[in-house]
ROMAR-787804 format. One record per residue (C-alpha): residue in one letter; x, y, z. Coordinates in steps of 0.05 Angstrom, whole numbers, plus 5000, padded with zeros to 4 digits. Layout:
BEGIN
AXYZ
...
This chain:
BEGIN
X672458625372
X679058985354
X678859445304
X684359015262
X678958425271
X673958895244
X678658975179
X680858185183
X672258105182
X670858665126
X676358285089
X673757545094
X666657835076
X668758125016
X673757465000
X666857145012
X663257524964
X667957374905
X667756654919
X659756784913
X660357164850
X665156614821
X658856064835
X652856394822
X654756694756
X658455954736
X654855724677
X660655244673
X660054454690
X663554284754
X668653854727
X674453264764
X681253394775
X683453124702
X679453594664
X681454214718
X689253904697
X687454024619
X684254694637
X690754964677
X694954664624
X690754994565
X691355554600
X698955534617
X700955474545
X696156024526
X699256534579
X706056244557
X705556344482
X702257124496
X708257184534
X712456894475
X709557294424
X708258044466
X715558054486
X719157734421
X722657214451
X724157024381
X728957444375
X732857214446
X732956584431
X733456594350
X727356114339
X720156294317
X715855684338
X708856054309
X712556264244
X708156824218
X703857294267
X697456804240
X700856174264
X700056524344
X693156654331
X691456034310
X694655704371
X691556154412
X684855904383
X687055104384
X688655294467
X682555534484
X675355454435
X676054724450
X675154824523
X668155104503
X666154474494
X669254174559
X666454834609
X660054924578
X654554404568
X650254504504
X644454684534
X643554944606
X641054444653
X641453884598
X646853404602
X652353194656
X654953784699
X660453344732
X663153094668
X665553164593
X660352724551
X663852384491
X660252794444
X663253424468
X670353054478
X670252854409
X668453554385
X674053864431
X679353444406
X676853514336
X677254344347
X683554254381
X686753844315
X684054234261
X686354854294
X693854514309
X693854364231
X691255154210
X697155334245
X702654904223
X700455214150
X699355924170
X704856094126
X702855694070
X695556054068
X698856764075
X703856574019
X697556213971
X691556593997
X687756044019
X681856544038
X679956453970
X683555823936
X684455333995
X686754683988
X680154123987
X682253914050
X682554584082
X675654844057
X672254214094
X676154344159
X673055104149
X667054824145
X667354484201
X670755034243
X666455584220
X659955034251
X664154994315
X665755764322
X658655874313
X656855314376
X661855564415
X659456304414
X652556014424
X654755574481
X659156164508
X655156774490
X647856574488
X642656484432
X641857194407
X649157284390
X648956584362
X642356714312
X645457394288
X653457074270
X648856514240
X645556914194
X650857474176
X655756954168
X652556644122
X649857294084
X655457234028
X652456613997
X645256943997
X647257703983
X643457583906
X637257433944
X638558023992
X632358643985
X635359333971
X642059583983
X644358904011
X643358533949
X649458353911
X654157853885
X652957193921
X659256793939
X660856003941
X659855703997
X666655404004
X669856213985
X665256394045
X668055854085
X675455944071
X675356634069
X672356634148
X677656114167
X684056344131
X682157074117
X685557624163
X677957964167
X673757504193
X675256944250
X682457134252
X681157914244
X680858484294
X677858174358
X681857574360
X687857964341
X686258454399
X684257904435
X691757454435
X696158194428
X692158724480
X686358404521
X690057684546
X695258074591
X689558424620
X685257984630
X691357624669
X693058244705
X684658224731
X684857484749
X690757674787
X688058214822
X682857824845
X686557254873
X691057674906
X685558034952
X685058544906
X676858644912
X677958704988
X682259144985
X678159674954
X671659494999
X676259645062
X678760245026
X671560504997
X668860315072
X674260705111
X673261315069
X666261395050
X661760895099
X660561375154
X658461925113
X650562045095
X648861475046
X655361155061
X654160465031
X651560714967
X658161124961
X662360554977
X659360144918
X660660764871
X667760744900
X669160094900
X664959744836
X668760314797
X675160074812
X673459344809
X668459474747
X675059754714
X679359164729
X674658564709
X671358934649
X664658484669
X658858884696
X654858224722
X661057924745
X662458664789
X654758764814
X655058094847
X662258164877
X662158834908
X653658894906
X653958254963
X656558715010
X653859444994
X647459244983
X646058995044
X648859555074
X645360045031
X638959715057
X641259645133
X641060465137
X634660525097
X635160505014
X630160244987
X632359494952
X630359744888
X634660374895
X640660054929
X640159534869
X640160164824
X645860484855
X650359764841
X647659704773
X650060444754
X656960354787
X658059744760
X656159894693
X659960534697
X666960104716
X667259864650
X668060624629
X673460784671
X680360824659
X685960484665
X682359764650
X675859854618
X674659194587
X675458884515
X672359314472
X676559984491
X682759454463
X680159264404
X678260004390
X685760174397
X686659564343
X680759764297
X683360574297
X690960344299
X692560834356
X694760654417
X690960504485
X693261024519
X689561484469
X683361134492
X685561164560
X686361914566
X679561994523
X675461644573
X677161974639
X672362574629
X667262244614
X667461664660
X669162234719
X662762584701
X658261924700
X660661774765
X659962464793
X652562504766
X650761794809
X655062114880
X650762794874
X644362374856
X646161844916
X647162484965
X642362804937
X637162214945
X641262095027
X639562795044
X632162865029
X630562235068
X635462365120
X639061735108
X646061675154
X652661275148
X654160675182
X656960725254
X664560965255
X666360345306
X664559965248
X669060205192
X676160015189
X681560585198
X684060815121
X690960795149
X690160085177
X686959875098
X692660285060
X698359925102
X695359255095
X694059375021
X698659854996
X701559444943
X694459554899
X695760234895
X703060134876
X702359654819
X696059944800
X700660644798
X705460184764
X700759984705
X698960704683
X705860974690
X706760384638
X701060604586
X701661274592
X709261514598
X712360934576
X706960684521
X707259934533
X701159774539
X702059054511
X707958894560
X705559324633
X699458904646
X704058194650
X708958684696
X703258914739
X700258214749
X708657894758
X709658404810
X702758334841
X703157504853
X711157594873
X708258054934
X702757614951
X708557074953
X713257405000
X706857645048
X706556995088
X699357135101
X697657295030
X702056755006
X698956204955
X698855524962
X698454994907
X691454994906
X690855644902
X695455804848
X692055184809
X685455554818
X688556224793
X689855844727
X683255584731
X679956294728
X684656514673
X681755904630
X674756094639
X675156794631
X680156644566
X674656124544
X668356544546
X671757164511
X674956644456
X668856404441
X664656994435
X669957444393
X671456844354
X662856814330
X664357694332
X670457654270
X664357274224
X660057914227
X666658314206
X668557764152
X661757694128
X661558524118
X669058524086
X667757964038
X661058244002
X664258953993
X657859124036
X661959724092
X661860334036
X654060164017
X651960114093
X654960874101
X652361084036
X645660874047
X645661144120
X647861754106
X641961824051
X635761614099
X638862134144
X638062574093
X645162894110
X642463074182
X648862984237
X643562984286
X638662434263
X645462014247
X647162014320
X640261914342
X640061264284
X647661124318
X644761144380
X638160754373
X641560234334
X647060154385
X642359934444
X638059524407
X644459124384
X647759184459
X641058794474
X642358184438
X649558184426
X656058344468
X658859074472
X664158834433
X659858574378
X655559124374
X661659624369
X665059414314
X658459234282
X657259964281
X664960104271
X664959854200
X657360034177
X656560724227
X662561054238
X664261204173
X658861514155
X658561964216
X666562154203
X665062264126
X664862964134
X670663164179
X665963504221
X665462974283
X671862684320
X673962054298
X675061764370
X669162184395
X664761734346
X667961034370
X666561264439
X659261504427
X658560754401
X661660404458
X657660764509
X651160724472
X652459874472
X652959964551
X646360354552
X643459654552
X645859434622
X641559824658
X636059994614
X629059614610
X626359094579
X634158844582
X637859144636
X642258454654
X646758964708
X640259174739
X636958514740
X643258134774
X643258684821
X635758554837
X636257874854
X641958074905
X637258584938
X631358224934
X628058684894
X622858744834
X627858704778
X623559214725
X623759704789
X631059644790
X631559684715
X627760444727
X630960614782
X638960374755
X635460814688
X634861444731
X640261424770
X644961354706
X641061894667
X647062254647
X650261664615
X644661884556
X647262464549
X654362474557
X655862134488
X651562674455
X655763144493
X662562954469
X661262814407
X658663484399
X664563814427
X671463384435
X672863854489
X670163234539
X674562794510
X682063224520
X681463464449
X681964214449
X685964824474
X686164784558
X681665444565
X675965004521
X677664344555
X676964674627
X670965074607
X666664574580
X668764134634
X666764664676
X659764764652
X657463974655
X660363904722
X655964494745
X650164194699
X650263574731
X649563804799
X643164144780
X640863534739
X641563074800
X638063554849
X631363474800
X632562794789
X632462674866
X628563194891
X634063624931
X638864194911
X645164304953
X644065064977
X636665014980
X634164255006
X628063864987
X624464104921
X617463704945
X611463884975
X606264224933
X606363834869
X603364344825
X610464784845
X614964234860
X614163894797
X615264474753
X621464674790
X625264024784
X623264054710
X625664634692
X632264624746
X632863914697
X632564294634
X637864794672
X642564294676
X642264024611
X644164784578
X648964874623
X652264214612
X651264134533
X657164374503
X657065094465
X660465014393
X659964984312
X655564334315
X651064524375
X649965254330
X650865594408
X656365894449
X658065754515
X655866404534
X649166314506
X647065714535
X649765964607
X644766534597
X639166054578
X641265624634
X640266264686
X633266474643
X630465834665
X634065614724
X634366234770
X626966274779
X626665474786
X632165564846
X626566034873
X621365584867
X625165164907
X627365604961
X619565784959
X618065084977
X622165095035
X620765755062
X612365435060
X615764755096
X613364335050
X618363805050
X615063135070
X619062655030
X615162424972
């Protein structure tokens, strides 16, 4: 085989593993071509009227067909929470999968007309604040729409999400019955109502609103990407660079699910796209299924960290802290590099101490060959952060990203798109519009429900007091109550759950940064992915290796480690974050890079400069502790709020890791170094 047939294979393998992704993560009923023509026409108009509305066209053409900023939203909804109801059946396994039953055609239509008719009179509820004197008519179309946003975020979302919007929704007309600090004045149920449908808080609040300004073009520009060859790309790419070196495969899924991971924003949706090809490779040169399932839970998870993508919730963070994504952006790039860091050492780490090679160089395609066959990735992707970050559009470069990525595809004649395909493209935008509609639709109750009892300033309030005024026990309660919620309910949910009842008591002081704390929340709601009992990243990526999936869950928990730490980290000391003079920046950066390195070594049992730290357990042990504690001094940032310098914790760092690096080179010296 030539080694452009080697590429051409490597390509249709990872093509193939999309296209297995897409199916085996489908929760969606396989529907005929006249419900696919409603879904790519649903989902036309929707990509037409963001387009519309992100790039005033109003004021081209001198007519505003959505009136008031409401009226969009409200279209955006009538586009795309009645195709809930068409994709999804009620009940998995229950029902026609090949078909729209009448019952869910007559509830889609219904949705679709109600909605139509909320947004003919946007302007009319701005101008007589319908969220709390609606017409008669309107407060029984809010009931009914607030009982279909609630089924479609079950339907979309799952039944935890479902049972918690259920109940905080309807906490307003119960808050007299409420024990302590949540009792208060209950409202009407129709007030509750109207208020969710018409208010600018609550269905129609910050994720929707993030949802139809920020996340839509992205989303596009990651449908895009995908169609276009984009996940191939980067498994050539990650293969040509990393897959001969020791542990090869494992690096190319931290290369290439961090890229991808960044672009989708969906950790199941990455594991079981790039994890069908490193996986298998990881295992083929001697990982463990467990570990190699690990590895692609960690990277995956990780993707929706990195910059310049990140997912939904970074977005809606922008809109709930009115800055702009770039902010966010720049924020997350020091972190995210020193997660990803942490899982390379750990993987070569781990590769070294069982003498675990690369893949055969015949086998890998040339990088040169990869970059000339795919070099228009790297230019739009250089494109898009040009975009957000020197020229601040970050509503408008995602739509020019994804335009100039499908008008290269079209003049590649290999590349190029048939009808089919581009019907199919439309098709993914629908679903991936559809599930997110749904869930953040169900999300805005929890905010609504909060806003309308006056409920955000006694959350704090009360939080502050069972912390008894201790930063430290708030983080740990921020923390704690983060993953628990990141267990039942989305990222997103659990975010801005915590960014109206957490954050302001942790910012109350002036003490912490205010996007440090937003951060520390987002990250904490990922925790979940690859944690036990949960752990959905590390579970998906189980089934793909074959593996125990609460083996995976502790091994994906090990391998991210750091990811438990690194919130604590910045939010002690912005410094991680960008925010501080260079010198601090560079030298805390400094320190948890060099922490890290000695946190993986005891973590996995070998330290560059000195090799395996097994053998004699009643040494070995001991050593990787205390090279572990190392780390974590040298890496935890000096500073007001940690009560340390950097200089002292460098010198308690050295107390306790010199002799441990000792230990170790003891160990080697004896031979003991059976791999254990």
């Amino acid at each position: 085989m030539t080694q452009p047939a080697r590429e051409t294979e490597l390509g249709r393998q990872a093509e193939e593993a999309v296209e297995r992704a897409e199916t085996s993560v489908s929760r969606h009923r396989e529907l005929g071509p006249v419900w696919m023509t409603i879904l790519v026409t649903a989902s036309t108009l929707s990509v037409l009227a963001s387009i519309y509305f992100i790039f005033n066209i109003h004021l081209m053409i001198g007519v505003n067909i959505f009136g008031e900023e409401t009226g969009y939203y409200y279209f955006m909804l009538a586009m795309l929470l009645p195709l809930v109801f068409l994709l999804y059946p009620p009940w998995r396994g229950v029902g026609p999968m090949d078909r729209v039953p009448w019952y869910d055609l007559l509830l889609s239509l219904t949705v679709f007309t109600v909605s139509i008719m909320f947004a003919v009179h946007g302007e009319e509820n701005l101008l007589e604040g319908w969220e709390y004197d609606a017409p008669e008519w309107a407060v029984f179309a809010s009931y009914f729409m607030w009982l279909m946003v609630l089924e479609a975020t079950r339907r979309a979302g799952g039944m935890p999400i479902f049972i918690i919007c259920l109940v905080v929704s309807l906490y307003p007309t119960l808050a007299e019955y409420a024990p302590g600090f949540l009792e208060g004045q209950a409202e009407s149920l129709a007030v509750t109502a109207s208020f969710h449908m018409f208010g600018t808080e609550s269905v129609m609040g910050i994720p929707m609103r993030a949802f139809a300004s920020l996340v839509v073009g992205f989303l596009i520009f990651g449908v895009a990407l995908q169609f276009t060859g984009g996940g191939a790309f980067f498994l050539n790419l990650a293969f040509a660079l990393l897959g001969r070196f020791r542990g090869g495969p494992a690096k190319v899924a931290i290369f290439s699910s961090g890229l991808m991971g960044s672009m989708s924003g969906s950790v199941i949706t990455n594991v079981l796209t790039t994890g069908a090809l490193s996986i298998p490779a990881m295992k083929r040169v001697g990982f463990r299924p467990a570990y190699a399932g690990g590895v692609e839970a960690c990277a995956s998870t990780g993707g929706v960290l990195m910059p310049p993508v990140m997912g939904a919730t970074a977005f809606i963070m922008a809109t709930f802290l009115e800055i702009s994504y770039a902010v966010i952006l720049v924020a997350a790039i020091i972190p995210s590099l020193l997660y990803y860091f942490s899982l390379f050492m750990q993987i070569d780490a781990y590769s070294a101490r069982f003498g675990l090679a690369g893949l055969p160089k015949s086998e890998m395609p040339r990088a040169r060959q990869v970059i000339r066959d795919g070099w228009h990735f790297i230019f739009v992707l250089a494109l898009l952060i040009v975009m957000l970050l020197v020229m601040q559009q970050e509503a408008q470069a995602p739509y020019y990203a994804s335009a100039l990525l499908i008008v290269i595809n079209q003049v590649r004649a290999q590349d190029r798109w048939n009808l089919e395909r581009c019907k199919q493209f439309l098709i993914g935008i629908a679903k991936l519009f559809t599930e997110l509609a749904g869930i953040l639709a169900g999300v805005g109750l929890i905010i609504g429900a909060l806003m309308l009892t006056g409920k955000v300033g006694n959350l704090s309030l009360e939080l502050v007091t069972l912390a008894g005024d201790s930063l430290f026990v708030l983080l740990v309660m921020g923390a704690l109550t983060s993953f628990i919620l990141g267990m039942g309910m989305t990222v997103t949910a659990a975010y801005l759950f915590l960014a109206i009842a957490l954050a302001p008591a942790l910012t109350a002081s002036g003490r912490l940064d205010l996007l440090a704390v937003h951060l520390y929340m987002m990250y904490w709601g990922m925790i979940s992915f690859i944690t036990p009992p949960v752990a959905l990243g590390a579970f998906a990526a189980a089934t793909v290796a074959r593996a125990n999936p609460i083996t995976t869950g502790f091994e994906a928990m090990r391998l991210g480690a750091i990811i438990y730490f690194v919130p604590f980290f910045f939010v002690l000391n912005p410094a991680l974050i960008g925010h501080g003079s260079t010198v601090e920046v560079i030298t805390v950066c400094g320190l948890a890079f060099a922490g890290v390195i000695l946190i993986s070594g005891a973590l996995q049992g070998y330290l560059i400069g000195i090799g395996r730290l097994t053998g004699n357990p009643l040494v070995a042990w001991p050593v990787r502790m205390a090279l572990f504690l190392s780390g974590l001094l040298l890496a935890l940032p000096g500073g007001e709020l940690t009560g340390y310098s950097h200089t002292q914790l460098l010198v308690a760092a050295a107390v306790l890791g010199a002799p441990a690096a000792a230990g170790g080179w003891f160990l080697k010296r004896q031979g003991a170094g059976s791999p254990a």
